[in-house]
C-alpha positions in Angstrom: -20.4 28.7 82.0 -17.7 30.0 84.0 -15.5 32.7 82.6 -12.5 34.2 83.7 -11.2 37.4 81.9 -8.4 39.5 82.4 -8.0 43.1 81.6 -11.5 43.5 82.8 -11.6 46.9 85.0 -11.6 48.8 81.4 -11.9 48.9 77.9 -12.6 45.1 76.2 -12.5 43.3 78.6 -15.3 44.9 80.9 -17.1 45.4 77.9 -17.3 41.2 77.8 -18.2 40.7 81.1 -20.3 43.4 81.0 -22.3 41.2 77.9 -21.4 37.8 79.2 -22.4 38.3 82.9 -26.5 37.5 83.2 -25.8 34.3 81.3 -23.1 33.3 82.4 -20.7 33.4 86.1 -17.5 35.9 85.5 -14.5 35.7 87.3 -13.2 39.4 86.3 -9.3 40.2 87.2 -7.4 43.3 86.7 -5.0 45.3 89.0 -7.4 48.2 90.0 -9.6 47.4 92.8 -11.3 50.1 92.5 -12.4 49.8 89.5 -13.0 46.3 90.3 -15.3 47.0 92.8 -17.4 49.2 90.5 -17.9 46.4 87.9 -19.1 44.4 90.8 -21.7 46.3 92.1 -22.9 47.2 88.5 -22.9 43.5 87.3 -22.4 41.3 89.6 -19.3 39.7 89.1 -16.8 37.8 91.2 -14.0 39.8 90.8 -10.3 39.2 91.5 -7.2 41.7 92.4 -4.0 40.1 89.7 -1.2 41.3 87.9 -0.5 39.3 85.7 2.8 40.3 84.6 3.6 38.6 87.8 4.0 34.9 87.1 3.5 33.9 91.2 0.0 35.9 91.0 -0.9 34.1 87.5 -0.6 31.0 89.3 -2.3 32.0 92.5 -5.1 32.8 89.9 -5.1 29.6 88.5 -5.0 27.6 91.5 -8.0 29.9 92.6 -9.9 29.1 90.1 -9.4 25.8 88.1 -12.3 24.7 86.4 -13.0 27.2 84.3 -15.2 27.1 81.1 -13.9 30.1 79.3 -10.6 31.9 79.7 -10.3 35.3 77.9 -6.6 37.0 77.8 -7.5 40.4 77.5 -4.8 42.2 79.7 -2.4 44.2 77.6 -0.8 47.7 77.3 1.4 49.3 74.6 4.7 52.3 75.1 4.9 54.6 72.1 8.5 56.0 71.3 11.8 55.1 69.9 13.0 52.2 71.7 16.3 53.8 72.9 14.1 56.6 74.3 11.0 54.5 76.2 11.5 53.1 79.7 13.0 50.0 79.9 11.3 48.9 83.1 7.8 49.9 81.4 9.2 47.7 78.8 10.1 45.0 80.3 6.7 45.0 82.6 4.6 45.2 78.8 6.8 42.2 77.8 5.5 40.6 80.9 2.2 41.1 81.1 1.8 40.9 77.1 3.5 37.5 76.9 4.6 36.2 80.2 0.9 36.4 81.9 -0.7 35.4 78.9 1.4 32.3 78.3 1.6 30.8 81.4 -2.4 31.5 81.8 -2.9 29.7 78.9 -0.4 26.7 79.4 -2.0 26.2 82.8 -5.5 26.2 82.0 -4.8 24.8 78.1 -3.6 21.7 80.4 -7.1 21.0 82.5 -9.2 21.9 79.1 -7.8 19.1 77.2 -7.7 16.7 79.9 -11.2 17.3 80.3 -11.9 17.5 76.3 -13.8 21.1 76.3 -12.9 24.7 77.1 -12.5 28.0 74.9 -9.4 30.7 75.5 -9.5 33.8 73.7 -6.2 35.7 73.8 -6.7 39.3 73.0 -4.2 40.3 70.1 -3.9 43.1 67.7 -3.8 44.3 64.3 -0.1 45.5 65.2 0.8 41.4 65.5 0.5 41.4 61.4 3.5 43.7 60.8 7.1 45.0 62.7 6.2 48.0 64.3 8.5 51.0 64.4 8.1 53.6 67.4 6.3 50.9 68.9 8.5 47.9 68.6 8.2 46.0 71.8 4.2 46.2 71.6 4.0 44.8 68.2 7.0 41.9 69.0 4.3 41.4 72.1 1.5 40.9 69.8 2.8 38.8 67.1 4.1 36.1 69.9 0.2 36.2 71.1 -1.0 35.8 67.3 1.5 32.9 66.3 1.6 31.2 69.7 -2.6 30.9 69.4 -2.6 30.1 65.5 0.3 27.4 66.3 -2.0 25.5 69.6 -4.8 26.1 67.6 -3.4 23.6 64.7 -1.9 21.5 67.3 -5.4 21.0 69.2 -7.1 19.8 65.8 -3.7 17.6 65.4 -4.6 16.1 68.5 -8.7 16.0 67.6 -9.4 17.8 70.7 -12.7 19.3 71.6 -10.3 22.4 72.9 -11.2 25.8 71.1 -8.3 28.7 71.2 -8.3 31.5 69.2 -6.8 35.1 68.9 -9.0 38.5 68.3 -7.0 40.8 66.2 -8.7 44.4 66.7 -7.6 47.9 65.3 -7.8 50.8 67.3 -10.2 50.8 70.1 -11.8 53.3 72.3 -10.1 52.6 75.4 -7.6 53.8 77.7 -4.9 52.3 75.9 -3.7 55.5 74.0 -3.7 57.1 77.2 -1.3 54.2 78.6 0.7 54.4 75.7 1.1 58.1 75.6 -0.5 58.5 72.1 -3.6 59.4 70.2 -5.3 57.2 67.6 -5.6 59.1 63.9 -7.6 56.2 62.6 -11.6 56.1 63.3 -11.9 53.7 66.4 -14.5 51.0 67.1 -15.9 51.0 70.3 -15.2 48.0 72.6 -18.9 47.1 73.0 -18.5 46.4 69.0 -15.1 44.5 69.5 -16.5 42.7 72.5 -19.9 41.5 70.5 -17.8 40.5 67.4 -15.5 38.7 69.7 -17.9 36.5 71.5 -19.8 36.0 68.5 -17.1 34.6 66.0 -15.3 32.7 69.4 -18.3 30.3 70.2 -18.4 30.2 66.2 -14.7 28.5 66.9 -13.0 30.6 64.8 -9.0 30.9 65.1 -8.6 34.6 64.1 -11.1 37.3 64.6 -10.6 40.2 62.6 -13.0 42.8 63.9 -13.6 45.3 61.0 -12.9 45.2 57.5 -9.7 47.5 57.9 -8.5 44.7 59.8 -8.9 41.8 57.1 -7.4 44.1 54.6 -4.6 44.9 56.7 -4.2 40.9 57.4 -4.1 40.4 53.9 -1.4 42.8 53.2 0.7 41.9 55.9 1.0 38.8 53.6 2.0 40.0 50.7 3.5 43.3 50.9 7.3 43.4 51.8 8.7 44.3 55.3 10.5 47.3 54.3 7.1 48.9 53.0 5.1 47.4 55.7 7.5 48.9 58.3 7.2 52.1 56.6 3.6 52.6 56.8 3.7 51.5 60.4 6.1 54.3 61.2 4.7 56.7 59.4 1.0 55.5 61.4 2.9 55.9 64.7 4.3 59.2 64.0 1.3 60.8 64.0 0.2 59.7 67.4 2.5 61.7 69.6 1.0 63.7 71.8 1.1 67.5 70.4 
């Protein structure tokens, strides 16, 4: 099959073309060329200098590379802070490559998939897209779009009895260089994204629509449900607060 995933110079996404690649032909894009090219000599992937929060450069991508078997939305960062103290053009650049990238990525190549009747897309979530998110508002807001707008195609795609598989992985913390993009530090125990990457890819050819990727996670899912926003808000701030850097 041929894959294209974003995000793939670090963290999840290299560790699923790093697990997909001798089976499979990976397209891997990220901004980093550098660490592009190292993924390249150590795997062999085709690999592809994007930004994605730039919507000319997400079509460019697309028009690149069309027929594509499986497309993985991995690409993704997170800003910790009070919103009136955080950088609005670090903001605005999340909001971008969050949802922008992601949503044209997946309208474009949703389109050829169905036409053709087969195709997965995986869009890259996170457990923050279950609840509001003080001290990291904009992230979370990012997150939930990615989580509804998969859930909602998803029903749509069986409305339609399509062949079409989309689904949304919703991890906790991972060890990646998100913190360190985000300027904070994880309190919580972390998986490691060779665990979220095997769980992915497992549960996404198993066609299902959200992949929790630990326990934590499912509780958390399930709480989000039935717990109130003014105490789920207040756990999340009080979880955030601890991540400043010291």
């Amino acid at each position: 099959m041929k894959i294209l995933i974003t995000g793939a110079s670090s963290g999840i996404g290299m560790a699923m073309a790093k697990l997909l690649y001798k089976d499979n032909e990976i397209i891997a894009v990220a901004r980093s060329k550098e660490k592009l090219d190292i993924l390249e000599k150590t795997t062999g992937c085709v690999t592809e200098v994007c930004d994605v929060s730039d919507f000319s450069q997400c079509r460019k991508l697309f028009e690149k590379y069309t027929d594509i078997d499986v497309l993985i939305n991995n690409a993704g960062f997170g800003d910790l802070g009070y919103l009136n103290d955080t950088d609005l053009d670090k903001g605005i650049n999340m909001i971008n490559t969050n949802v922008t990238g992601l949503h044209a990525l997946t309208k474009m190549y949703l389109d050829v998939m169905v036409k053709r009747n087969s195709g997965y897309i995986l869009n890259v979530s996170s457990i923050a897209s279950f609840f509001p998110g003080p001290l990291m508002a904009t992230y979370y807001a990012t997150k939930a779009y990615v989580t509804h707008l998969s859930k909602a195609i998803s029903y749509e795609l069986k409305k339609q009895k399509s062949n079409v598989y989309i689904g949304v992985l919703c991890p906790g913390p991972v060890d990646t260089n998100f913190n360190k993009v985000a300027n904070c530090k994880f309190n919580l125990k972390s998986q490691t994204a060779e665990k979220v990457a095997i769980v992915a890819i497992k549960n996404m050819f198993k066609r299902k629509t959200v992949i929790c990727t630990s326990f934590g996670v499912k509780l958390a899912r399930i709480g989000s449900k039935i717990l109130p926003d003014s105490i789920l808000m207040k756990f999340a701030y009080m979880s955030q607060r601890k991540k400043y850097y010291k």
